[in-house]
Structures are given as C-alpha cells and as structure tokens.
N, C-alpha and C positions, 0 to 999 in steps of 0.2 A: 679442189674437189676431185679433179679427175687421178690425181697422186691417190688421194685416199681409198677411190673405187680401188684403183691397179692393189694396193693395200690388202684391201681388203679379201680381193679376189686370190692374193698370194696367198692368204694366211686359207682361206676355206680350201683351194688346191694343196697345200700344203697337209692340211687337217685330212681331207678323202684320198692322200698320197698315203698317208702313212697310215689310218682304217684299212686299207686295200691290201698295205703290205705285213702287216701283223695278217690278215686272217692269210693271205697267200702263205704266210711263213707256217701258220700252221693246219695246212694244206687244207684249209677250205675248198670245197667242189662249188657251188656256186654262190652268186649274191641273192640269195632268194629271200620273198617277203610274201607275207600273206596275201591272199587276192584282194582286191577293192571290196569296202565292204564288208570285210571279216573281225569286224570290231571284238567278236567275244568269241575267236578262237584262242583255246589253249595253247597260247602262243608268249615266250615271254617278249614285253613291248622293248621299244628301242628309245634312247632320249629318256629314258624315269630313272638313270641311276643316280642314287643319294649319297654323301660319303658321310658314314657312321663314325667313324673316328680317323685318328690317323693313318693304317694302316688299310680300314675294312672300310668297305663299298656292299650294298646291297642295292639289285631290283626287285624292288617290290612285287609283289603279286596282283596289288590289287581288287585281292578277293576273285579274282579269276577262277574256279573250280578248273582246277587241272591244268593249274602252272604256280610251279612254288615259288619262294621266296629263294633268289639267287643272290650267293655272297662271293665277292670279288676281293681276296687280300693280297697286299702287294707289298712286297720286298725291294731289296735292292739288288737281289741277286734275281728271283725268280715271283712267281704268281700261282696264286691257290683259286682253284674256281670250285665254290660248292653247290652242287645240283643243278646243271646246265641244261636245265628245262626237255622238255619231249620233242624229239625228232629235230632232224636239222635246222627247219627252221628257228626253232627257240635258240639252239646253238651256234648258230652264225649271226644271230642276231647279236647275242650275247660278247660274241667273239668281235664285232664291230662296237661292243661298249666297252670291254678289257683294252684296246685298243687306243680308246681315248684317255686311260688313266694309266696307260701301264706300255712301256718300250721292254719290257723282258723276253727273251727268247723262251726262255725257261720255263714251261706249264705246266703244271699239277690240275686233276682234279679229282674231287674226292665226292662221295656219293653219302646222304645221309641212308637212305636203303635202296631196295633195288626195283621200286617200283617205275614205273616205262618215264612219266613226267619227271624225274629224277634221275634219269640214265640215257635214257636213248638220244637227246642232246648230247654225250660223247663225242658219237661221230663228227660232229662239226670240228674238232681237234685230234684229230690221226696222229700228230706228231706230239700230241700232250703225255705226262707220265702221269695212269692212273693208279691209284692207290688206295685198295679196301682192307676192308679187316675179312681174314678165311671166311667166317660163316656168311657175309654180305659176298663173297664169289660165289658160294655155296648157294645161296638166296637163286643168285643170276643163274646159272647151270642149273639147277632143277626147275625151276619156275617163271624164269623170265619170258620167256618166248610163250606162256600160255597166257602172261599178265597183257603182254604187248597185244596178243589177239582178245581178250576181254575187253581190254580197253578200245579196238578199234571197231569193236561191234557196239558200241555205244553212240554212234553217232557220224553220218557220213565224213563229217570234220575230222574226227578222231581217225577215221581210215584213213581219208589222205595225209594229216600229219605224220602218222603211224606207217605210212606205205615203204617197203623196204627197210624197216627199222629194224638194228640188229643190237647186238651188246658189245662192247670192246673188253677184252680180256683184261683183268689188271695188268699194270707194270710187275707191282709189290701186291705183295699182300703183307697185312699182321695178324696177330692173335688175338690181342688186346687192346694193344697201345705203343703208340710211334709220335716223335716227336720230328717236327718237321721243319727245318729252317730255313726260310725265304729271303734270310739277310737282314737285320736289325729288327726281324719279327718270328717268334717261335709258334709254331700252332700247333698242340695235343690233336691228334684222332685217337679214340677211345669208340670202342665197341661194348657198347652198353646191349645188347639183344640178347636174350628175345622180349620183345614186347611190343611196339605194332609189327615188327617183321624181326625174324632171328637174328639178321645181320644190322639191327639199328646202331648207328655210330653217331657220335655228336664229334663236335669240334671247336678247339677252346684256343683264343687267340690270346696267349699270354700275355702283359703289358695293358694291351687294348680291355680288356675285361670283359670281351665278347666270345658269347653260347653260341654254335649256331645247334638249334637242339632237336633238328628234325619234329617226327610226329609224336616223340615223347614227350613233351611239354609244347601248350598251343593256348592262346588266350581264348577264350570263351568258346573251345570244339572240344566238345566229348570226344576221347581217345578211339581210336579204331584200333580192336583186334583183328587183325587182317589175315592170317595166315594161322596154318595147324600148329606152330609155331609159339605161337604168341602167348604171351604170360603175365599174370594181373600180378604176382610174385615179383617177378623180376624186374616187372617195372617198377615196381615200388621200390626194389634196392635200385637201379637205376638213376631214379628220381635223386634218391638219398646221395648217390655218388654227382652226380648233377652240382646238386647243393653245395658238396665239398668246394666247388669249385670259385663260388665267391665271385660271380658272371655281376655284372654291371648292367650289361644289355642283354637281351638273350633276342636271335632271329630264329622265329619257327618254321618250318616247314612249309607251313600257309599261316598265311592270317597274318596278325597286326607286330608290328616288333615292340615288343614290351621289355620287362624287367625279372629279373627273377622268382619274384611274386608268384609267375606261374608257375613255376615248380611245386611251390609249396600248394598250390589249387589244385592241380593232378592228385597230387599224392592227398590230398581230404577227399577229392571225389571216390577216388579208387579207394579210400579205406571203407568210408561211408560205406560203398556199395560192399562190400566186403562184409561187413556188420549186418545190412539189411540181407544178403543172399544166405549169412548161416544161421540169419533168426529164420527165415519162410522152409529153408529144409530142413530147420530142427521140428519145424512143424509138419512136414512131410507133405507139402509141398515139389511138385516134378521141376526139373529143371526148367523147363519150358514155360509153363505157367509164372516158376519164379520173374523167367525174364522181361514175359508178358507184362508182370506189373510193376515192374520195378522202372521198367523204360517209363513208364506213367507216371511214377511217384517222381522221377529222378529229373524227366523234363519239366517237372512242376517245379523242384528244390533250385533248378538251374536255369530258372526264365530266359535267361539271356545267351545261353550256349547253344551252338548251332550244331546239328545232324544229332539231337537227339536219339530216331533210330540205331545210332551205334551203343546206345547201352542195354540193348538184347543180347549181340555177341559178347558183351563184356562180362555181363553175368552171368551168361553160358559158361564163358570160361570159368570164371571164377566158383561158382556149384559144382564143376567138377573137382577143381583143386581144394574145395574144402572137404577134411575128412569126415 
C-alpha cells in the first residue's frame, strides 16, 4: 500500500511538474484563479475539457454568457488554440489544460473575431504565434479598446477580469485564407466577414471534419449584428461557403456543439427575415417599426432560440440593404 501512495504521488507531482512548465514556457505571469465563490464568472473552467475527435479538444462553455466555446487542436509538430477566453485568467486556465494534452512548444492561436471574451485571453501566451485574417486586425485597431471598456462597464466582474486587458498584435495576418499545419493535421482559417463582426473567420480541421464556426452559425441563438460592419448579405454567402465545407461537427462560438444542421437554420432564419422585412417596406412601413414587429413575429416562429432581442438589429440591417 505504501509503494502505491509513493505511486501515486510521483505520477500527480509529475502531472503539476509539467502543467507548470508548459505555461512557464509560454511565459505565463501568474497561476491565477477566480476568487472563492465566483462560480458564474466569465471565466473559462478548468477540468471540463472533452476530446471531440482525434486531433480536436474543446472546453465547453457551458452556457456561461461571456465565455465561448474553446477549441484545442493538436499536432505532432505544434498546437492551435481557438478563442482563449477573456482576460488572463481564462488564458491561463486554459494554458493549464493545453498542457495536459499537448507537450508542443509550438503555439498558435487564432481568434474567431475580435470581441474582448475572444481575445484578450492572448495574453496568457506572449510567446504563442497569433494569426488573423487583415480585416479581424482591422476589427482589433479600431474597435477593440472601446469593446474591452463596454464590456467592463457591464458588471464589477467584468472590470476586474477586464482590468489591464490589452490586444496582442498578430504574428501573420491573411486576406482570406491560410492553411495551417500542425503535423499529421491541417486546419483552413477562412475569413468569412462581415457578418457578426467584419473580421469573422471560421476554422476547418481537415481529416477531423471539424467547423469551429464562431457567431456565424449557433444552435438555437438569433445571430447578432454587432458592428457598422455587419451584413445579412454576406452572411448568407458565408453560410453557403460554410456548407461547401462538408463539417461533421461544427463548434460555435457559444452554445451547444452540434452538426452542420446549423448552418442550414441560419441561413432559413436570415432568409425568412429577409422576405418578411421587403414585404412591411413595400408597404411603407419605417425601418423601425419594421424591426419592432418582426422581433415579435420571429420570437414567436422561433420558440426555442435564445436572445430574441437581436432580431431588431437584424432587421435593421437588412431594410437598409433592400432596394
């Protein structure tokens, strides 16, 4: 019995030797964790990660408002981390679960857009190579630092997670589309934006037949127009470019990890609403009014879909874009 304690105690020293030394390698600043207590901050948890296929790792979100769904793919050569949650501590949490799946030196991480819970996790990786598509740098330089103070006036939590939160400049950038190879696993980044934000990028893990497909495709969440930016158009070819892609799994940005299915839901809501906004202004009907009832008609059509209030912007948009 007392062999098997010394055992066991090698193996859990051995396990917190090497958590320690991956986040030290990639120059983590501390071991920090939420206070006592903080069950439902936007924080991503530690201990929930799940392996979706060979390659791919995701933590859940677990419906947390304002912590996405994190995806962990891993090579033989290097490691991909998509949306490394809000503020350090998401990212060093994070950085202690890459750690248990993954001995790579080598870090990537890629951003589905540039909102704060999608980004400001960086910093927990100083020495990672990030890589966006132009317009999602674009996104971060004009907008990020006004996103990071919106969202910390939302809640004292959100301040302190938020407190000294900055943006990491990319490594790379692309236009469109970059292929990335982490050793016996390839992954597409494709910039699909604008559509909840200009610099929307999804991410296709070749082989694996894994979306990770940000805010452009979500099981049962009315899309959010988020930005001046944003376009009911181009989501739709978006959508369509999506589809090409022949995804097995798809991980959303929030919410439940589903199947491709949802692709094709976006694109009937977003048409629908499309059909319903150029019948009320051929009637003449003000934009506003349109929006007004169509959030009413739309949460009725869609019992089951969560935030509702975002098909007011949506409609907005889209009564301007019809002629």
């Amino acid at each position: 019995m007392p062999n098997h304690r010394k055992c066991v105690a090698l193996v859990l020293f051995l396990a917190f030797t090497a958590v320690s030394s991956f986040v030290a390698a990639q120059g983590g600043v501390t071991m920090a964790k939420p206070p006592e207590g903080a069950k439902h901050w936007p924080v991503v948890k530690e201990g929930k990660t799940i392996k979706l296929t060979q390659h791919v790792y995701v933590i859940p979100d677990e419906h947390v408002p304002q912590v996405p769904n994190v995806g962990i793919i891993v090579g033989s050569k290097a490691t991909l981390i998509v949306d490394p949650g809000m503020g350090l501590l998401s990212g060093e949490a994070i950085a202690r679960e890459v750690a248990k799946i993954s001995r790579n030196a080598d870090v990537y991480i890629v951003n589905t857009h540039f909102h704060p819970e999608h980004t400001t996790g960086d910093a927990a990786f100083p020495k990672a190579r990030i890589i966006r598509a132009q317009a999602q740098q674009q996104d971060v330089d004009e907008m990020g630092m006004k996103w990071v103070g919106s969202f910390a006036g939302r809640s004292p939590e959100m301040a302190e997670i938020l407190k000294g939160a900055t943006f990491r400049k990319a490594s790379e950038t692309f236009e469109k589309e970059k292929t990335l190879d982490l050793g016996g696993v390839r992954v597409r980044l494709i910039r699909l934006g604008p559509g909840h934000t200009r610099g929307d990028s999804v991410f296709f893990v070749e082989g694996d037949g894994v979306l990770f497909s940000g805010d452009l495709a979500m099981r049962n969440i009315f899309p959010a127009f988020a930005t001046p930016q944003s376009s009911a158009r181009t989501w739709l070819t978006s959508l369509d470019e999506m589809d090409k892609l022949k995804a097995t799994r798809v991980v959303p940005a929030h919410g439940d990890i589903t199947d491709a299915s949802v692709v094709d839901a976006y694109r009937g809501f977003l048409k629908a609403l499309q059909v319903r906004v150029g019948e009320l202004k051929r009637e003449g009907k003000s934009a506003d009014d349109t929006a007004v009832q169509l959030r009413g008609e739309f949460a009725a059509k869609y019992p089951g879909w969560a935030q509702p209030i975002r098909v007011h912007p949506a409609a907005t948009v889209i009564y301007k874009e019809l002629q």
